[in-house]
C-alpha positions in Angstrom: 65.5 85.9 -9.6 68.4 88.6 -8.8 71.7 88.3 -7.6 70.7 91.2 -5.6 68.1 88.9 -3.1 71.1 86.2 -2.7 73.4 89.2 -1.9 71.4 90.2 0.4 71.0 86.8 2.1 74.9 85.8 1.9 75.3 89.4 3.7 72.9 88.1 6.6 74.4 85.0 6.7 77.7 85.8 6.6 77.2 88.3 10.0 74.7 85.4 11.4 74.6 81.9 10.1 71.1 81.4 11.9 69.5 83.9 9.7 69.7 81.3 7.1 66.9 78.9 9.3 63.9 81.6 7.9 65.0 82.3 5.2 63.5 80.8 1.9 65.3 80.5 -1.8 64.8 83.6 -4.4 64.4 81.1 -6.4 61.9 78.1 -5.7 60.4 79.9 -2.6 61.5 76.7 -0.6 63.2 76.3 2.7 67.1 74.4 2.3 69.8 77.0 1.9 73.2 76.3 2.7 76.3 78.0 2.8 80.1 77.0 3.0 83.1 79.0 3.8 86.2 77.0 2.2 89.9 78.0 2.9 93.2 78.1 0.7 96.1 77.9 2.0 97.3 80.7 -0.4 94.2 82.7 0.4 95.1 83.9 3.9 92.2 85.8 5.2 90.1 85.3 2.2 87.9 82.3 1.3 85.6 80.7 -0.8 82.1 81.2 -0.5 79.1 79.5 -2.0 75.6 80.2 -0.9 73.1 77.5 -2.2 69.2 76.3 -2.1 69.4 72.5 -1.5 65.8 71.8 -3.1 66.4 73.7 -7.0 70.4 74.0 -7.1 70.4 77.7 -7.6 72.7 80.2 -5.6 75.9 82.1 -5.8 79.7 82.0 -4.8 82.3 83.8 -4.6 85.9 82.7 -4.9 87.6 85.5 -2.6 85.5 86.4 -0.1 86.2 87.7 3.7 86.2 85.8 6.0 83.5 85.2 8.0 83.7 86.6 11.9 81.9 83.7 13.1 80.6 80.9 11.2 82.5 77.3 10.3 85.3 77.7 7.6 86.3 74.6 6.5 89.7 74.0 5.1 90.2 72.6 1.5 92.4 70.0 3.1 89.1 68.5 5.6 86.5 68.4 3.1 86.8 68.8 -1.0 84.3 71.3 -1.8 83.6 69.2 -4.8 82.5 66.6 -2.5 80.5 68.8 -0.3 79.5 71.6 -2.3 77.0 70.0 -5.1 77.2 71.5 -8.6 74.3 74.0 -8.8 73.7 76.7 -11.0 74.9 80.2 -10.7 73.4 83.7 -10.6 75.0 86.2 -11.8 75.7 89.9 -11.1 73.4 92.4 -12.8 75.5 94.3 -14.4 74.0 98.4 -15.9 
């Protein structure tokens, strides 16, 4: 599938992380996304961002992103992202 669906949905989320309840994968066409907002301390208004389907491991990230006007961020010191963040595969930018 495209980046351009997951854009679309991290865009959604990222304004409203209730969008995310009806929303299905662009990949597997099941329910289960996630999404995680991770701070660095060296980051200061930016954070990492990885948008995920729980049920096929497919989904995107982005490693300086804005941060979200509402939503959870976690900090890097609370919860490893490695820990919380499973290793799923990436899709990447179209590129013309």
């Amino acid at each position: 599938m495209s980046f351009t669906q997951w854009d679309d949905i991290y865009e959604d989320a990222w304004r409203d992380e209730t969008t995310l309840a009806g929303r299905l994968c662009p990949e597997c066409g099941r329910a289960g996304l996630n999404l995680a907002f991770t701070e660095w301390e060296t980051f200061g208004e930016k954070v990492m961002a990885a948008l995920w389907c729980g049920a096929c491991l497919h989904g995107i990230a982005f490693g300086n992103a804005i941060r979200p006007k509402a939503g959870k961020v976690r900090s890097w010191k609370e919860a490893e992202p490695e820990r919380t963040i499973p290793d799923f595969t990436l899709i990447p930018p179209e590129w013309d």
